[in-house]
VMD Tcl script that builds the backbone (N, CA, C; Angstrom):
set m [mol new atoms 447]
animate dup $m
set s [atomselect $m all]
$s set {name element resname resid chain x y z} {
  {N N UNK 1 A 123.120 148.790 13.904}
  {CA C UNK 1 A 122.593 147.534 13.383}
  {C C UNK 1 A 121.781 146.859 14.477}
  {N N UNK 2 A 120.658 146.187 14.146}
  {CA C UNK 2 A 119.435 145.626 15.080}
  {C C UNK 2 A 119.672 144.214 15.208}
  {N N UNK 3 A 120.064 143.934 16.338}
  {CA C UNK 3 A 119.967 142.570 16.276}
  {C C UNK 3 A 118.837 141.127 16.118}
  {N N UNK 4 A 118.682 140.575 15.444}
  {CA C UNK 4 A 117.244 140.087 15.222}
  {C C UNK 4 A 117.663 138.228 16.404}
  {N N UNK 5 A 116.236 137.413 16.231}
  {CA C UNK 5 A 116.182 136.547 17.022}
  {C C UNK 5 A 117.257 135.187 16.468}
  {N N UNK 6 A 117.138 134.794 15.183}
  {CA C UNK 6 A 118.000 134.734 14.653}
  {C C UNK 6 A 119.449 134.500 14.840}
  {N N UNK 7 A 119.674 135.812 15.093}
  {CA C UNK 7 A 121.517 136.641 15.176}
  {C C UNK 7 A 121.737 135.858 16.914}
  {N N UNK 8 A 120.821 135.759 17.681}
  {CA C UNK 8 A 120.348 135.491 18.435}
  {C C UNK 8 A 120.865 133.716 18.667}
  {N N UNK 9 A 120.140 133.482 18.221}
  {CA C UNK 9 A 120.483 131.660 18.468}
  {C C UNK 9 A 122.102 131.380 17.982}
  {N N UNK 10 A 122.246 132.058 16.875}
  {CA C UNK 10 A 123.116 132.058 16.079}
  {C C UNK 10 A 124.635 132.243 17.261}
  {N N UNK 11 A 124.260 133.354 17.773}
  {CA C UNK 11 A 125.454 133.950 19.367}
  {C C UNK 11 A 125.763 132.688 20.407}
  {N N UNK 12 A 124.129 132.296 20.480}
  {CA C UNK 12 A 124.118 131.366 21.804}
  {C C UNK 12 A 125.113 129.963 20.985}
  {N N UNK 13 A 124.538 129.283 19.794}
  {CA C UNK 13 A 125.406 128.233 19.739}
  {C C UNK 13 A 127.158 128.440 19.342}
  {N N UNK 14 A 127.122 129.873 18.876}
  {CA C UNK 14 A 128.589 129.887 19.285}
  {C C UNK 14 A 129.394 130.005 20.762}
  {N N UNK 15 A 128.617 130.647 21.480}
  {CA C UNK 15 A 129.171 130.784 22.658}
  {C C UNK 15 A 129.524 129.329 23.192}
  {N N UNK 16 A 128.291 128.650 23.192}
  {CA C UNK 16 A 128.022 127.244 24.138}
  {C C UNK 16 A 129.538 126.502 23.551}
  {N N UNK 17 A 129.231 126.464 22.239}
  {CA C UNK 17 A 131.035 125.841 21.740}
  {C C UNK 17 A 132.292 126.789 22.671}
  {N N UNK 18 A 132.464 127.735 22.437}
  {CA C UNK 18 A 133.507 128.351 22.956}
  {C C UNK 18 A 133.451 128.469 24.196}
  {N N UNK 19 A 132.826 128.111 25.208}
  {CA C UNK 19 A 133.053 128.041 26.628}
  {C C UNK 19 A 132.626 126.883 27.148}
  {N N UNK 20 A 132.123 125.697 26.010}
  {CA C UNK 20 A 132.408 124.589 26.743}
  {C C UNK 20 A 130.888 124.231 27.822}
  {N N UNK 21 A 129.846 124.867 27.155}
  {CA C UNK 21 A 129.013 124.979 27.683}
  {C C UNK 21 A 127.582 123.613 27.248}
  {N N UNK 22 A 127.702 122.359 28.059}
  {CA C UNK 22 A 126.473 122.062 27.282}
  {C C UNK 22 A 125.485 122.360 27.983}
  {N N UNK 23 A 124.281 121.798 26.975}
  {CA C UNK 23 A 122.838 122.548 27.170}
  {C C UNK 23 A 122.134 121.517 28.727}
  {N N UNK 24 A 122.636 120.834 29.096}
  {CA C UNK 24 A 122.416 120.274 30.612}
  {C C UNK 24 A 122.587 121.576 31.441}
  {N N UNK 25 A 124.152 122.124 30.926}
  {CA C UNK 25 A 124.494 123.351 31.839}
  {C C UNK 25 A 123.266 124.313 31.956}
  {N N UNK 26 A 123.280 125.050 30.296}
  {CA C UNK 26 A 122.144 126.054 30.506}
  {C C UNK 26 A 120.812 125.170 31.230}
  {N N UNK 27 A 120.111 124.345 30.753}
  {CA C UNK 27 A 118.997 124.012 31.557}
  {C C UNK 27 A 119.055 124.153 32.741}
  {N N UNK 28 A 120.186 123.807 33.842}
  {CA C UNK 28 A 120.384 123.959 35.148}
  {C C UNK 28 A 120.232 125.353 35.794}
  {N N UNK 29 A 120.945 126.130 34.903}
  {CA C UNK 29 A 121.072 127.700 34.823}
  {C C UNK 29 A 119.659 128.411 34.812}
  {N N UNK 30 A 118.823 127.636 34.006}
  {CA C UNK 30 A 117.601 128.212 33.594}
  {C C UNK 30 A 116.528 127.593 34.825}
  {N N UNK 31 A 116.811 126.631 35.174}
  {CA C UNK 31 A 115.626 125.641 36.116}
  {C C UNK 31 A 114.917 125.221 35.035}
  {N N UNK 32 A 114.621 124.577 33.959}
  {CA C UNK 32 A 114.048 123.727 33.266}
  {C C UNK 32 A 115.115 122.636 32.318}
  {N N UNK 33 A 114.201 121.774 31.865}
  {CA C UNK 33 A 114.290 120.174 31.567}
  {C C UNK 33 A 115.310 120.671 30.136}
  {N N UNK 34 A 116.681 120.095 30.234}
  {CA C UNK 34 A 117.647 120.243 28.753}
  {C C UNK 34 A 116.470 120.622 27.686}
  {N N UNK 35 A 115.554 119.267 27.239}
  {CA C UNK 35 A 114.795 119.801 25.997}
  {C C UNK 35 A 114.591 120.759 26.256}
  {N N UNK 36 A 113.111 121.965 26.706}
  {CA C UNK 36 A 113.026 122.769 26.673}
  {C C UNK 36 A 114.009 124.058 27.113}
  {N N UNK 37 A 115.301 123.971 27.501}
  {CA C UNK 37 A 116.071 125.320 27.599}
  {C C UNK 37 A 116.482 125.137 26.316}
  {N N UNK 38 A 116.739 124.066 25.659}
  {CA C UNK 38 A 117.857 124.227 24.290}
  {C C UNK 38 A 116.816 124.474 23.533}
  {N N UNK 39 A 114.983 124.337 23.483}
  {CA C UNK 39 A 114.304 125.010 22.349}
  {C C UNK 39 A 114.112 126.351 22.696}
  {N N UNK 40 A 113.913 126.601 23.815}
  {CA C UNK 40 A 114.442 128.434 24.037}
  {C C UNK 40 A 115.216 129.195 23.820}
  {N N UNK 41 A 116.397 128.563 23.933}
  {CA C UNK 41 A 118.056 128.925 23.222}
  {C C UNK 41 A 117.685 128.832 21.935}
  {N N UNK 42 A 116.768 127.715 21.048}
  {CA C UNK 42 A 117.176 127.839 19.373}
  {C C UNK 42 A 115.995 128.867 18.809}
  {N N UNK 43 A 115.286 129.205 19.566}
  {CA C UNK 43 A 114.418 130.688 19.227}
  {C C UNK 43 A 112.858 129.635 19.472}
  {N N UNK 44 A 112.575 128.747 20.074}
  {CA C UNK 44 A 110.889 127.986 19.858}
  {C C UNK 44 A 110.353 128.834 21.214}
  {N N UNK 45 A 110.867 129.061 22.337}
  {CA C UNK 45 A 110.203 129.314 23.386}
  {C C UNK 45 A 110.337 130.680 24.238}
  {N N UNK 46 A 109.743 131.082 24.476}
  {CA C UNK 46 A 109.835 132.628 25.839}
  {C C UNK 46 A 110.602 132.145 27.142}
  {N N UNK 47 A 111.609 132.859 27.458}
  {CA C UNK 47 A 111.989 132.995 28.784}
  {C C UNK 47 A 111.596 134.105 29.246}
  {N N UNK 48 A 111.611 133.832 30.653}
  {CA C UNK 48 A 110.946 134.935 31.716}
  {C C UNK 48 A 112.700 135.843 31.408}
  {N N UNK 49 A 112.285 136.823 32.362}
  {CA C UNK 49 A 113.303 137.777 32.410}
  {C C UNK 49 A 114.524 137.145 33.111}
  {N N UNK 50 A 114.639 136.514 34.406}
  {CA C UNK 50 A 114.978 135.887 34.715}
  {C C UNK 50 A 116.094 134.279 34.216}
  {N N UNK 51 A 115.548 133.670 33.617}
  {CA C UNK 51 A 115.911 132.599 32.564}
  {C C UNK 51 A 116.497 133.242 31.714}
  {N N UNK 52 A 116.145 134.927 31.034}
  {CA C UNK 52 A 116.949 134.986 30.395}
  {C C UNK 52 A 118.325 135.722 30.631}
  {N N UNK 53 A 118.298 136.336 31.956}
  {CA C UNK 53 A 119.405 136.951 32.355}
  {C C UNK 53 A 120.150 135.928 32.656}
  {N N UNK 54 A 120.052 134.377 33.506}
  {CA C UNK 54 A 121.099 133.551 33.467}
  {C C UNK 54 A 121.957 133.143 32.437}
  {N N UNK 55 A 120.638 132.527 31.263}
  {CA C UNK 55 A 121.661 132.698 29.607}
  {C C UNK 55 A 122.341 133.677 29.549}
  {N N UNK 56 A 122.400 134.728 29.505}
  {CA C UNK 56 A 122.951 136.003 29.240}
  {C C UNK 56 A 124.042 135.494 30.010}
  {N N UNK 57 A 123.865 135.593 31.321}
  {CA C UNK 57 A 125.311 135.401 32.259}
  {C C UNK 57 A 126.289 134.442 32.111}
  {N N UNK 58 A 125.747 133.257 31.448}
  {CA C UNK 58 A 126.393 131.814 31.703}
  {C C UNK 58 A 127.257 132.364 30.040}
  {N N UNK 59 A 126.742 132.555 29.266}
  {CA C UNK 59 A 126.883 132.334 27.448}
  {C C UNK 59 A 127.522 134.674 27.192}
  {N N UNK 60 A 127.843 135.420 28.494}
  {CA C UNK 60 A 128.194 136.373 28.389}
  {C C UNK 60 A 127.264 137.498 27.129}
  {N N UNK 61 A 125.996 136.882 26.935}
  {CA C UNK 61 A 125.566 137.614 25.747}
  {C C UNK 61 A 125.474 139.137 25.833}
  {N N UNK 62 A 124.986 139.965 24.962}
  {CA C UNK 62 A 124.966 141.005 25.016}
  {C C UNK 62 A 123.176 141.732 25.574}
  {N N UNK 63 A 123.422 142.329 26.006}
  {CA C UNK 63 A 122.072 143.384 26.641}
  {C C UNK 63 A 120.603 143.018 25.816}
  {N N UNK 64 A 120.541 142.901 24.109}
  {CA C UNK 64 A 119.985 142.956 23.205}
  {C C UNK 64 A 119.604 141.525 23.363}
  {N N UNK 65 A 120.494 140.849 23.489}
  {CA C UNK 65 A 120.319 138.862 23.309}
  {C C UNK 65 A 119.156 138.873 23.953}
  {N N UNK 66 A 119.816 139.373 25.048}
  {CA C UNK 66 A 118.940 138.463 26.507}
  {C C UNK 66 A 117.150 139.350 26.516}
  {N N UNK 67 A 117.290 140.545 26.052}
  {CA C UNK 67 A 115.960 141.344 25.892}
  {C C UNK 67 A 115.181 140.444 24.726}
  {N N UNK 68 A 115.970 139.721 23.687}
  {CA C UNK 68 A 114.599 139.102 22.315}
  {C C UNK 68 A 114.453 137.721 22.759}
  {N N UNK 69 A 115.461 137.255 23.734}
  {CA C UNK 69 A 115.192 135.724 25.108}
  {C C UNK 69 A 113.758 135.722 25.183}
  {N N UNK 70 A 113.161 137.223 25.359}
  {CA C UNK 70 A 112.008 137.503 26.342}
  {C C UNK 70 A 110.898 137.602 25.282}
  {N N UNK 71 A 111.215 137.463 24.343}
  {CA C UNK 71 A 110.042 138.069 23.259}
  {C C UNK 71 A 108.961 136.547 22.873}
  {N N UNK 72 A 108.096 136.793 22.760}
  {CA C UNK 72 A 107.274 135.396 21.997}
  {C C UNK 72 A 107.694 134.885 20.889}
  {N N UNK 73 A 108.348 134.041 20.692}
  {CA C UNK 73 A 109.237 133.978 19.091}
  {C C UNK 73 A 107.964 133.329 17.849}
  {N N UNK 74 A 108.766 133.328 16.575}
  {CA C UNK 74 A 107.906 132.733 15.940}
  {C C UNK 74 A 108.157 131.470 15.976}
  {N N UNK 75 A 107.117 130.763 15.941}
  {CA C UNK 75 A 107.848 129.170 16.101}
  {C C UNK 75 A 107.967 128.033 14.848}
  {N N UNK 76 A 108.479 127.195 14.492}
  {CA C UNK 76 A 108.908 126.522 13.198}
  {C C UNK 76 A 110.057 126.824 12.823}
  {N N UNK 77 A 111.373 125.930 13.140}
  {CA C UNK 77 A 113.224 126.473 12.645}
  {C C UNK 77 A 113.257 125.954 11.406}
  {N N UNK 78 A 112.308 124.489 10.554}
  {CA C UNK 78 A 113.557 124.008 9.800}
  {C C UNK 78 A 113.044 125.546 8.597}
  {N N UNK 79 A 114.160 125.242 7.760}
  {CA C UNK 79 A 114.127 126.218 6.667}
  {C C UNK 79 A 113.686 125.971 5.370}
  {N N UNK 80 A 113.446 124.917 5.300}
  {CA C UNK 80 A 112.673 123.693 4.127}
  {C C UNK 80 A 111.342 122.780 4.577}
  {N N UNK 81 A 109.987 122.761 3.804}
  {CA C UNK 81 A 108.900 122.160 4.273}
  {C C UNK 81 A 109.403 120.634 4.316}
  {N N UNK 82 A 110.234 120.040 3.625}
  {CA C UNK 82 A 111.398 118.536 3.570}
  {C C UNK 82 A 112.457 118.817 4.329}
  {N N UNK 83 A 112.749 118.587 5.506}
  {CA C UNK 83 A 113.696 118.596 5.717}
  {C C UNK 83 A 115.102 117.767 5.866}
  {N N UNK 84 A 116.420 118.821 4.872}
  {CA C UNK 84 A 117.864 118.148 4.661}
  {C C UNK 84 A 118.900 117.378 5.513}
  {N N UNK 85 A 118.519 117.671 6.862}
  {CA C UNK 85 A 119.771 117.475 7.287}
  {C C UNK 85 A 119.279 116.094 8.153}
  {N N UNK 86 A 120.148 115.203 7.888}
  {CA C UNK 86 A 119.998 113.696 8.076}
  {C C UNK 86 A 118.950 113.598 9.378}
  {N N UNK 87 A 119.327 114.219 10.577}
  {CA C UNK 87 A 118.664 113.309 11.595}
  {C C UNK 87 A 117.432 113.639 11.587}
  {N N UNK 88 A 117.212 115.187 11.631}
  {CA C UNK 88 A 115.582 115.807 11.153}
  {C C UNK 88 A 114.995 115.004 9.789}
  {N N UNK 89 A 115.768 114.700 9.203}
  {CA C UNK 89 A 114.822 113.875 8.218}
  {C C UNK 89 A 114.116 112.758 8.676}
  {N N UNK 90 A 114.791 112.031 9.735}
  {CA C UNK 90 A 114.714 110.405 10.482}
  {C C UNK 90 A 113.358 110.781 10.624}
  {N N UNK 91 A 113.117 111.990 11.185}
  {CA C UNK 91 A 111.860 111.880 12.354}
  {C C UNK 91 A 110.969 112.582 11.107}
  {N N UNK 92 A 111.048 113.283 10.114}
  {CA C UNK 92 A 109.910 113.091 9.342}
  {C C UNK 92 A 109.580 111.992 8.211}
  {N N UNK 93 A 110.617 111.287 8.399}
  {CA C UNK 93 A 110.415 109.452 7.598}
  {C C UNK 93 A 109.663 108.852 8.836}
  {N N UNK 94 A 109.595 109.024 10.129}
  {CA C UNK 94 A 109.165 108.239 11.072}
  {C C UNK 94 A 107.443 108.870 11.193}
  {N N UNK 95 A 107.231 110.734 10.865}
  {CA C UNK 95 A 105.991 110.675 10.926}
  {C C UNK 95 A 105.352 110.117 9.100}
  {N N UNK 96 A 105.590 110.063 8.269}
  {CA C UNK 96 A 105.427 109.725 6.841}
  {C C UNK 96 A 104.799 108.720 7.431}
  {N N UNK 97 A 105.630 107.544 7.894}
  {CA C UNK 97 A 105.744 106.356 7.583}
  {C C UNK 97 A 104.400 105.653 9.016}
  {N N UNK 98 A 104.769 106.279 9.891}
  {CA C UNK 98 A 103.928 105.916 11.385}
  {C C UNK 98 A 102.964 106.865 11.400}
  {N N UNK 99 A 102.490 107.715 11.235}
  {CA C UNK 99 A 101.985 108.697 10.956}
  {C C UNK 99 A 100.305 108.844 11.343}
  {N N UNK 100 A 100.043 107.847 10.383}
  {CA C UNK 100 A 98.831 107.288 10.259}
  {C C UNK 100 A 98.326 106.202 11.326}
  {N N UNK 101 A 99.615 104.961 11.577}
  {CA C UNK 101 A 99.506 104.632 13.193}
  {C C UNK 101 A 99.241 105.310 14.315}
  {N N UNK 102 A 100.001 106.347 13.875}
  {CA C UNK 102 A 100.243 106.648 15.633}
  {C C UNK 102 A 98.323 107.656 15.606}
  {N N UNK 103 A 97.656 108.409 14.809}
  {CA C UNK 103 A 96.595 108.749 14.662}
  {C C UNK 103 A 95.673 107.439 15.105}
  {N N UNK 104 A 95.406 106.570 14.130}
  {CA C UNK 104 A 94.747 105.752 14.706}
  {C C UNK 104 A 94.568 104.963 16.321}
  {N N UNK 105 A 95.630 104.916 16.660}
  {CA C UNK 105 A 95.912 104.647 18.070}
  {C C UNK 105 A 95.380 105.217 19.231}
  {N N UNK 106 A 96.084 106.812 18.672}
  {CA C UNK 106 A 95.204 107.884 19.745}
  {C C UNK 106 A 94.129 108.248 19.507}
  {N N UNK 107 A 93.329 108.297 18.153}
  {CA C UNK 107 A 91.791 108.220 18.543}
  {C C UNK 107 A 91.141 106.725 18.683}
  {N N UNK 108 A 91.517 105.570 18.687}
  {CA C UNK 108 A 91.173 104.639 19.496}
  {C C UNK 108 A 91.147 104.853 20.520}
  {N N UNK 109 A 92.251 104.873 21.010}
  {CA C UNK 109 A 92.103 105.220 22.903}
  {C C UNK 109 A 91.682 105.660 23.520}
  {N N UNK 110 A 91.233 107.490 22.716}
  {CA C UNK 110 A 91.300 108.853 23.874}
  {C C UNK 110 A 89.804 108.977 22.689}
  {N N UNK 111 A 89.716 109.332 21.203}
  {CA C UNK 111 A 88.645 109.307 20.660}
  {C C UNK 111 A 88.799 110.727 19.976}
  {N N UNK 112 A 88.318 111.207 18.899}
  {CA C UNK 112 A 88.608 112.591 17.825}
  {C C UNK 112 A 89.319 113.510 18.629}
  {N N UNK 113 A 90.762 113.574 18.673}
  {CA C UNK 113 A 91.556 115.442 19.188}
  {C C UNK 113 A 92.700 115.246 18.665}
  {N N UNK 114 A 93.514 115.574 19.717}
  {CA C UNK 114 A 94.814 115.714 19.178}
  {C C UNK 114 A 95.611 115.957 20.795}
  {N N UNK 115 A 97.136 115.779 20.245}
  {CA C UNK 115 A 97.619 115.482 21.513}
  {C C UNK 115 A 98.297 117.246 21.350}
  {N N UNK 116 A 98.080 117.587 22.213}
  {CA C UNK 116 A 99.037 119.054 22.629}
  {C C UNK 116 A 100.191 119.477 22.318}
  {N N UNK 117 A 101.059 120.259 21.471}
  {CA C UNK 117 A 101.981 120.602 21.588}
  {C C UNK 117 A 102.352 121.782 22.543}
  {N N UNK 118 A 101.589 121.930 23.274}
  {CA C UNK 118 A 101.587 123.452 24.293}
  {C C UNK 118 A 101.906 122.860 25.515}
  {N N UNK 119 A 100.545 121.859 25.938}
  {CA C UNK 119 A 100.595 121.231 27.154}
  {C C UNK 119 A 101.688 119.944 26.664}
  {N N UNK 120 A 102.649 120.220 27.017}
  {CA C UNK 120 A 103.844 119.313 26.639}
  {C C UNK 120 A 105.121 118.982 27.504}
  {N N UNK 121 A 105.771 117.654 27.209}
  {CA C UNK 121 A 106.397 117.546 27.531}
  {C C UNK 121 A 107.672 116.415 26.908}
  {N N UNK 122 A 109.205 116.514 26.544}
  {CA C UNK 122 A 109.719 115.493 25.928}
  {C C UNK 122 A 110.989 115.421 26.825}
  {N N UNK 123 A 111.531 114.293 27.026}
  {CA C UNK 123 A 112.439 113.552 27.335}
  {C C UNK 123 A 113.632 112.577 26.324}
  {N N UNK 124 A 114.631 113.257 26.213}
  {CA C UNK 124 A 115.462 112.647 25.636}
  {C C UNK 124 A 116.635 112.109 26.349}
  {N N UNK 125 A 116.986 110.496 26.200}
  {CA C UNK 125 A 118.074 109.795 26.774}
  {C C UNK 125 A 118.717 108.828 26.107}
  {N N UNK 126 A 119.751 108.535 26.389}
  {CA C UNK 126 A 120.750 107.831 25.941}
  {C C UNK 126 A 120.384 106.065 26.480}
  {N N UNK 127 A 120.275 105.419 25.760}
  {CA C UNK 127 A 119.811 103.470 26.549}
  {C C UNK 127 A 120.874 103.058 25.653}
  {N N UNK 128 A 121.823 102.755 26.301}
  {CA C UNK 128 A 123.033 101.593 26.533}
  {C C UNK 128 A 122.653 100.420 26.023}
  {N N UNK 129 A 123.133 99.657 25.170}
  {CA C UNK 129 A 123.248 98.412 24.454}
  {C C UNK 129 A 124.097 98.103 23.803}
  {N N UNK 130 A 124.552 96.851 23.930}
  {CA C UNK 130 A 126.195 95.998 23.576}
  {C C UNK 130 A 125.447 96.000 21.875}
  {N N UNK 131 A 124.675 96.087 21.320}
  {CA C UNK 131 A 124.621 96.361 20.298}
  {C C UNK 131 A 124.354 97.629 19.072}
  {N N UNK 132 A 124.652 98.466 20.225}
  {CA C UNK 132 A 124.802 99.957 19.626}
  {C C UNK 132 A 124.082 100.911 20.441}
  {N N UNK 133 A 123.896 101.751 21.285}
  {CA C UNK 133 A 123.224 102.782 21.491}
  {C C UNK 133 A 122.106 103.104 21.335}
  {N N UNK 134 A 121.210 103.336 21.533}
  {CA C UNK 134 A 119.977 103.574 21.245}
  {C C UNK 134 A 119.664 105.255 21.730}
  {N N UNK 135 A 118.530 105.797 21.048}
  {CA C UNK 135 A 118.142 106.860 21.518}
  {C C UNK 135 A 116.351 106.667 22.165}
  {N N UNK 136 A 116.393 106.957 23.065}
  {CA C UNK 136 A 114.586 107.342 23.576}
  {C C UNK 136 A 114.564 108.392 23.956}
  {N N UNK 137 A 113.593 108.817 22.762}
  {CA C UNK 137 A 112.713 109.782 23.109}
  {C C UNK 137 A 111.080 109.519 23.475}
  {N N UNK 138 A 110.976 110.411 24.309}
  {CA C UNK 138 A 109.454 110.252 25.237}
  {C C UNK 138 A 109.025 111.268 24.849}
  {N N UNK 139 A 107.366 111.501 24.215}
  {CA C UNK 139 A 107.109 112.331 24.038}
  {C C UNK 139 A 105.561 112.476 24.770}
  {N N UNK 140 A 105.023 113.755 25.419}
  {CA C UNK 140 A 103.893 113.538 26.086}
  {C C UNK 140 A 103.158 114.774 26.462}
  {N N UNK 141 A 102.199 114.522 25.667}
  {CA C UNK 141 A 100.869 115.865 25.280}
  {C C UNK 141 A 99.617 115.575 26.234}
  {N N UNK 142 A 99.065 116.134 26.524}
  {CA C UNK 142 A 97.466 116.389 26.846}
  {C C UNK 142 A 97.082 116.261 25.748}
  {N N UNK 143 A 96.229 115.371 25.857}
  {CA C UNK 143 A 94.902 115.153 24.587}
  {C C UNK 143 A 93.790 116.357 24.803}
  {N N UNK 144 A 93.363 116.786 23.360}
  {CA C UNK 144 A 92.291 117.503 23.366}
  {C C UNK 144 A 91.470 117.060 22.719}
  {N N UNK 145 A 90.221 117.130 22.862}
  {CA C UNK 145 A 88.978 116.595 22.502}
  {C C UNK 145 A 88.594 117.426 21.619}
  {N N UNK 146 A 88.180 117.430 20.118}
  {CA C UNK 146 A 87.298 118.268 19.574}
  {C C UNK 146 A 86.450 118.809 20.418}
  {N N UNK 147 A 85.992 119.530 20.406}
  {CA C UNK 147 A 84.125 119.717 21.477}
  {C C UNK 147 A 83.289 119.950 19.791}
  {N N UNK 148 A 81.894 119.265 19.949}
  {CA C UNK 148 A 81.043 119.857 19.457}
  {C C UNK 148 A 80.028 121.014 20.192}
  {N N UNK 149 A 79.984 121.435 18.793}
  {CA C UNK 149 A 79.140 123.038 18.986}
  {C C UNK 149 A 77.752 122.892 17.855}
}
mol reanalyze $m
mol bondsrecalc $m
mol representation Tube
mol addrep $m
């Protein structure tokens, strides 16, 4: 039986439960930022050979894991063009709804492109408040410019 990428993520978030492993850990393990090791772990990103032999080591995977670690994955997880599950929904009620703001803004500023999902970078943290918790997320692309031709 072939193990696919999949079977794959599927290993890693069981392991991380059963040894108590959070994804601060693997990031440390890996030398990159929590966000991006845990979208490498859920199948979005390539690890070097390297990055992926530490997963392998830290999460005990098997020979096969750590070899499709290395592969270019396909990228897009949810499994529905709507997505069900409460908190992923938040953030596509937040592009629905802001959507059109947040466009206008950045071609005010920067002028016709788009901000990068390649050249990227996100930050997620916890901000403390006597009135509940808050989450910030930072999110931060290179703008690209259409070019005319």
């Amino acid at each position: 039986m072939s193990m696919k990428r999949d079977d794959v993520t599927d290993l890693i978030l069981f392991r991380r439960v059963k040894f108590g492993v959070t994804w601060a850990d693997v990031a440390e393990k890996v030398g990159r930022s929590k966000e991006w090791a845990t979208a490498a772990c859920l199948g979005q990103m390539q690890m070097t050979k390297a990055q992926a032999e530490a997963v392998g080591a830290l999460l005990e995977l098997p020979e096969d894991a750590v070899l499709l670690l290395q592969t270019v994955p396909y990228k897009g997880s949810l499994p529905t063009a709507v997505p069900t599950d409460p908190l992923i929904y938040r953030w596509y009620e937040v592009v629905n709804v802001y959507g059109t703001t947040i466009k206008e803004l950045i071609h005010e500023e920067f002028g016709d492109g788009i901000m990068s999902a390649i050249d990227f970078s996100m930050d997620i943290q916890r901000e403390v408040d006597p009135k509940g918790d808050r989450v910030k997320v930072v999110l931060s692309g290179k703008f690209l410019p259409y070019k005319s031709y």
